[in-house]
N, C-alpha and C positions, 0 to 999 in steps of 0.2 A: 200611033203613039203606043209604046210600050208601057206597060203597069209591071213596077218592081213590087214581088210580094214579099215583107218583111217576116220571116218566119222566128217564133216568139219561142223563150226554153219551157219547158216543160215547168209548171208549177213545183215548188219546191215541196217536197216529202215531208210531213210531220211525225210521223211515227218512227219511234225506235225501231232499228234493226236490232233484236235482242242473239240471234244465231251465231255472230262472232263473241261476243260476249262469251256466251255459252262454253261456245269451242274452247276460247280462255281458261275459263274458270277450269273445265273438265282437265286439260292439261295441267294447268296448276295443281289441279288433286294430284291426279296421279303424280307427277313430280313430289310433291310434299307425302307421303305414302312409301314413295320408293327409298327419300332419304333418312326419315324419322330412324327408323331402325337401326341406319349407321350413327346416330348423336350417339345412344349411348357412349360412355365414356368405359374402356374396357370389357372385360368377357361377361358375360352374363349369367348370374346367377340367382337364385328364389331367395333372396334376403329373409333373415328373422326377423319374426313382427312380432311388435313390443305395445303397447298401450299409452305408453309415456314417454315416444321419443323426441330426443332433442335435437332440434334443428342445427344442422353445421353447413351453414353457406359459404364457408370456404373449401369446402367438397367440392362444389360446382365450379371451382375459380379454372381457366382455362390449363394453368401451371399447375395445381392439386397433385402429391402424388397419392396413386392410390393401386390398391394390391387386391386381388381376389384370392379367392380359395374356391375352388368350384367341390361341388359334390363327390368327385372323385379323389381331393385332395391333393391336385395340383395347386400352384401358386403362379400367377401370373402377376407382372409389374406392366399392368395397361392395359397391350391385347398380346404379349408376348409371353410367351410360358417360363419361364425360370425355375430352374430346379432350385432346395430351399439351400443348398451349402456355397452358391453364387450368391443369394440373397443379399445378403449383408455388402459386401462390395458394389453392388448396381447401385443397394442403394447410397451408400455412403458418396457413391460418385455422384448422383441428383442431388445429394446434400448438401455438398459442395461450396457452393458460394451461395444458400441460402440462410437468411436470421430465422426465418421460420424452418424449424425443424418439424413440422405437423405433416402425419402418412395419416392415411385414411385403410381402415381395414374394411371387406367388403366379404366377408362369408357366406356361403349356402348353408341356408338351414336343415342340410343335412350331411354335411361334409364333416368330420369325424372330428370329435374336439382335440385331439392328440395332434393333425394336420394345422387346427386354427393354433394352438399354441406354440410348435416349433415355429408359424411364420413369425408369433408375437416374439418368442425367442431370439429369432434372426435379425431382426428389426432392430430390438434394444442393442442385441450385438453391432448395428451397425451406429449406434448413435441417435437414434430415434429417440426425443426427450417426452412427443405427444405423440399418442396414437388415438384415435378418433374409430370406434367402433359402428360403421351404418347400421342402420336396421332399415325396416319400412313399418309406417303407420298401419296401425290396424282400423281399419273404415270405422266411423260410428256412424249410428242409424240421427240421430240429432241431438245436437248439443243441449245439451240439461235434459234430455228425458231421462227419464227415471226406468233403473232398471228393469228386468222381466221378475215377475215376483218367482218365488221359491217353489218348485215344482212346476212350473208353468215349462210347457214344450217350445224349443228353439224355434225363432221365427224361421218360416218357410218348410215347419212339417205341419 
């Protein structure tokens, strides 16, 4: 007489495998790393920072137009360069069939005030009734403290 032997699975594993995971996540960075730098919305420039500025959330709106001045005093409508005496025609063409007439202006804080005014120039020339000036926030060290007294050396010497 034969004996059939019943072979039984392997008990089941309780432990996470954490190494795909891993793998994931490490691809996820990298992915998210390589695209951040493309969001920006147009060319990039070192914005003036101001102490008191005012928030405009329709900057961010995906349709926003918005115009740089870079350091050198170029003028770009996006990421494209425009010289300033098309200005006024690009723009009045994105103007077009919108009720919002609001451009968003985006200067380097070091780009020559002569370049930041002919783009304002070009602008009103095209119809532009709101222009909306960026800046960037100046960091504060915490809300309500109280300043550094008078003679007292800048923090971090």
């Amino acid at each position: 007489m034969s004996v059939i032997m019943k072979h039984s699975a392997p008990p089941p594993v309780a432990d996470i495998n954490v190494t795909p995971m891993v793998d994931v996540m490490l691809v996820m960075l990298i992915i998210f790393m390589v695209i951040t730098p493309m969001l920006t919305k147009g060319v990039s420039v070192e914005m003036v920072r101001t102490k008191n500025p005012i928030a405009m959330q329709a900057a961010d709106k995906t349709d926003a137009i918005i115009l740089a001045v870079s350091r050198e005093g170029r003028s770009y409508l996006g990421n494209d360069q425009v010289p300033a005496d098309q200005l006024p025609q690009k723009v009045k063409d994105l103007l077009a069939n919108r009720a919002d007439k609001m451009v968003f202006l985006r200067a380097d804080a070091r780009a020559r005030y002569e370049k930041v005014v002919d783009v304002v120039d070009n602008l009103r020339a095209a119809g532009v009734d709101q222009l909306g000036l960026l800046t960037e926030a100046i960091p504060q060290d915490r809300p309500g403290a109280p300043p550094p007294a008078a003679g007292a050396p800048p923090k971090g010497q």
